[in-house]
BALOBA-1460 file (C-alpha; in Angstrom, 3 decimals):
// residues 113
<rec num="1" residu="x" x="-9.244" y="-20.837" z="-15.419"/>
<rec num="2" residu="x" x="-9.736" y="-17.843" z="-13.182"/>
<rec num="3" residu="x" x="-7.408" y="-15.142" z="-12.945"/>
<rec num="4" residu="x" x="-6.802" y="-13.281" z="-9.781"/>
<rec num="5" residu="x" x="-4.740" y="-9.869" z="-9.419"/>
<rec num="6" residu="x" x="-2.169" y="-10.110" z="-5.932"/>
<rec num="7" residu="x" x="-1.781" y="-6.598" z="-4.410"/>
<rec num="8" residu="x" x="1.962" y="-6.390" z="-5.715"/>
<rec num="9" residu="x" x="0.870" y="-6.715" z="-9.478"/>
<rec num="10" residu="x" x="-2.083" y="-4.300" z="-8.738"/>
<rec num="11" residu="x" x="0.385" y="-1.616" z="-7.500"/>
<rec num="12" residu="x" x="2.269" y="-2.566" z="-10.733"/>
<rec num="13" residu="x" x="-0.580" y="-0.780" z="-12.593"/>
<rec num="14" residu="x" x="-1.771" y="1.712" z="-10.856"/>
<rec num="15" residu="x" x="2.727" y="2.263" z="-11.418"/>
<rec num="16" residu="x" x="2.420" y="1.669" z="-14.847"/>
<rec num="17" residu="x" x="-1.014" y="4.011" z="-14.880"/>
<rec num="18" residu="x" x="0.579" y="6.966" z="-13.615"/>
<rec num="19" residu="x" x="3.715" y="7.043" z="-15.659"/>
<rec num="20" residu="x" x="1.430" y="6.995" z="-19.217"/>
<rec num="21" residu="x" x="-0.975" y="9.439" z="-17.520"/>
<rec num="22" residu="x" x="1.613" y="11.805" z="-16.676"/>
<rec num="23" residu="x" x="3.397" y="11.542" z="-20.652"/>
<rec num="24" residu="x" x="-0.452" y="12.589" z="-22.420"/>
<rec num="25" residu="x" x="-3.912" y="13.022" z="-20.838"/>
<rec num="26" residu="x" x="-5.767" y="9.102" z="-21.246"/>
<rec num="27" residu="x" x="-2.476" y="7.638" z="-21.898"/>
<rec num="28" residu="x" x="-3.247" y="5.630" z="-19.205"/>
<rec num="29" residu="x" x="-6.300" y="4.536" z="-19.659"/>
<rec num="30" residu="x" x="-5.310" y="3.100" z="-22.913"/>
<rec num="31" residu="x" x="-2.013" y="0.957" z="-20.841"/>
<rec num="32" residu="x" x="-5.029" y="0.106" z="-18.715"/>
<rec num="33" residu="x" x="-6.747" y="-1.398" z="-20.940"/>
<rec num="34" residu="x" x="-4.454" y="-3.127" z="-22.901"/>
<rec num="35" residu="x" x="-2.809" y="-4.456" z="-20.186"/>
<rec num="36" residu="x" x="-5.919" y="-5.876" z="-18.682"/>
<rec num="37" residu="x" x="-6.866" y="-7.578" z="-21.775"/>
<rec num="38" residu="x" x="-3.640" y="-9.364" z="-21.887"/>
<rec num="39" residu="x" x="-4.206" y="-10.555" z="-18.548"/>
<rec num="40" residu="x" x="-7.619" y="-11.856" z="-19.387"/>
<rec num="41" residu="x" x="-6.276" y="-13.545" z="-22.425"/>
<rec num="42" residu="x" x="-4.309" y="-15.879" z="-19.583"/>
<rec num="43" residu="x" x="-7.395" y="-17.128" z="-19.083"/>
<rec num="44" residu="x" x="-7.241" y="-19.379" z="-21.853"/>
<rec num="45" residu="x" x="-3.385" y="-19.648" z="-22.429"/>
<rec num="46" residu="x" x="-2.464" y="-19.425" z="-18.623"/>
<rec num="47" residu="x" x="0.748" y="-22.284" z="-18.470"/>
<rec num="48" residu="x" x="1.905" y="-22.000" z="-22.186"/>
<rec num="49" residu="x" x="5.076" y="-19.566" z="-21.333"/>
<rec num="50" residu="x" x="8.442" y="-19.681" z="-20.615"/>
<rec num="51" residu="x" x="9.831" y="-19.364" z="-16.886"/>
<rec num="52" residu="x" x="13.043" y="-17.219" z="-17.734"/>
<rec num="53" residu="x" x="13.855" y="-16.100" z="-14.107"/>
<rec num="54" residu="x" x="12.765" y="-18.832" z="-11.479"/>
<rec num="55" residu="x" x="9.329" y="-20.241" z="-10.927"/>
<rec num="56" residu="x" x="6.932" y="-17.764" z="-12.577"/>
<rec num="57" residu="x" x="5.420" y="-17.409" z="-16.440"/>
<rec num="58" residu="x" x="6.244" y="-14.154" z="-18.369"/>
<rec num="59" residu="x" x="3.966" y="-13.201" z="-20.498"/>
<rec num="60" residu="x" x="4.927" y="-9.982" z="-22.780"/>
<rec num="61" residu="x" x="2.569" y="-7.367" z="-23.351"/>
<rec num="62" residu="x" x="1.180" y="-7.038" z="-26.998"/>
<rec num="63" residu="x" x="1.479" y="-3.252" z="-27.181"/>
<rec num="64" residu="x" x="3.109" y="-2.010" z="-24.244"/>
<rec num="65" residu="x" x="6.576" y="-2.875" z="-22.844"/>
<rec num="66" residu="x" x="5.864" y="-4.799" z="-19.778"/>
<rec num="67" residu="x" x="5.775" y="-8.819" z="-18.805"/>
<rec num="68" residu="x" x="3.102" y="-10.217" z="-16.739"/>
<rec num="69" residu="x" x="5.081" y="-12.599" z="-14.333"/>
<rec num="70" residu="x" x="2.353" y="-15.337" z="-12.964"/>
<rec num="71" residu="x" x="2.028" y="-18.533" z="-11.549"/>
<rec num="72" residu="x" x="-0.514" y="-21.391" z="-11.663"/>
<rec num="73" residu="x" x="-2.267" y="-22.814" z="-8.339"/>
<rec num="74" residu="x" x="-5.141" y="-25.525" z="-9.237"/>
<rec num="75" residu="x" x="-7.391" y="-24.075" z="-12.337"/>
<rec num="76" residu="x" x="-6.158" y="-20.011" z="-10.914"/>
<rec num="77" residu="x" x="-3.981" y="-17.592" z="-12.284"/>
<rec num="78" residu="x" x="-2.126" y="-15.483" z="-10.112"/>
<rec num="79" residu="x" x="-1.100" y="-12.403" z="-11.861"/>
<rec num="80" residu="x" x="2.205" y="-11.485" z="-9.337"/>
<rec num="81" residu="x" x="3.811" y="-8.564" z="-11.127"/>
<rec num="82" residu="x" x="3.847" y="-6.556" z="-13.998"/>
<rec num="83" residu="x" x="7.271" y="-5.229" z="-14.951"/>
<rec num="84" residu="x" x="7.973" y="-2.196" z="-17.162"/>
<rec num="85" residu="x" x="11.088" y="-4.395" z="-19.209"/>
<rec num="86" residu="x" x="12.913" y="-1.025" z="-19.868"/>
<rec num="87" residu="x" x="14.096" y="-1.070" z="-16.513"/>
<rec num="88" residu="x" x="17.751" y="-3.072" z="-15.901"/>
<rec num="89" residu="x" x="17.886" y="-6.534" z="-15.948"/>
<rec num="90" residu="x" x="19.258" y="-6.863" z="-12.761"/>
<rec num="91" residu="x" x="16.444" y="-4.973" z="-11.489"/>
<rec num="92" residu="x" x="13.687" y="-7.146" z="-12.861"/>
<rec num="93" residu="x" x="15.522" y="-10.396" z="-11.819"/>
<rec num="94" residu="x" x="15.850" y="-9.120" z="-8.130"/>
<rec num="95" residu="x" x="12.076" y="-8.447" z="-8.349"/>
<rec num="96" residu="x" x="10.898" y="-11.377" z="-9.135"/>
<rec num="97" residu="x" x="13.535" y="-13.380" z="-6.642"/>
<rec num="98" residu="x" x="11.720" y="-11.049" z="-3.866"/>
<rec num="99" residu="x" x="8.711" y="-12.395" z="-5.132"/>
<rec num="100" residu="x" x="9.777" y="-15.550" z="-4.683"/>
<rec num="101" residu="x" x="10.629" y="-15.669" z="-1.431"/>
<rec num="102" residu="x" x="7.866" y="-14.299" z="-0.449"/>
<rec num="103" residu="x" x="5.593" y="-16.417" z="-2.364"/>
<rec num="104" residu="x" x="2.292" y="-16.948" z="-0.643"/>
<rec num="105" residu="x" x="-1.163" y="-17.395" z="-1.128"/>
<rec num="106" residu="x" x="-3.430" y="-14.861" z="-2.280"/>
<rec num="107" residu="x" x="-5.544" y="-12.742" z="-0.218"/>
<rec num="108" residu="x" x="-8.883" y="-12.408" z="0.047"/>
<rec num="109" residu="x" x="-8.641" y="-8.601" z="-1.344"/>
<rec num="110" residu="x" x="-7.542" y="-9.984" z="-4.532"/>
<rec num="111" residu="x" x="-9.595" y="-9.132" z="-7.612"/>
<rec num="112" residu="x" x="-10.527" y="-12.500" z="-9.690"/>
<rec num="113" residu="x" x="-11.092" y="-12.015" z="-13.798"/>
């Protein structure tokens, strides 16, 4: 399967980048590039998670505390957010019902894996 990156889950990171960048020097390099190697890793296991909130697969991050909420469309992956899961519940389930509604097809400025 191919995995693409939608602009929301993109600004996720670069989120995510700045907030471990800002704690120590490289910090966020390393979230980088853990994160990304979770996301290639749905590659091969893209499907096999649970749907806890609606319509899209949560994958947790190995070393960081963030889920990688994505969907399926044909053999592609569409990586639609990545959510820091320290933030309130409520918060991450009115996320993901925003993304929901708005639910469309990727655009041609997002990055395939």
């Amino acid at each position: 399967m191919k995995v693409q990156i939608l602009r929301e889950a993109k600004d996720d990171l670069i989120e995510g980048f700045s907030f471990y960048e800002t704690q120590e020097q490289g910090a966020g390099d390393y979230f980088l590039t853990n994160l990304e190697s979770d996301i290639e890793s749905l590659a091969l296991l893209g499907g096999i998670h649970s749907k806890p909130h609606g319509k899209f697969h949560r994958c947790l991050s190995k070393l960081f505390p963030f889920s990688i909420y994505y969907s399926l469309s044909g053999e592609d992956v569409l990586i639609r957010a990545v959510v820091d899961c320290r933030r309130k519940p409520a918060w991450i389930r009115s996320k993901i019902r925003k993304l929901e509604k708005n639910d469309a097809s990727a655009s041609p400025d997002d990055e395939t894996i």
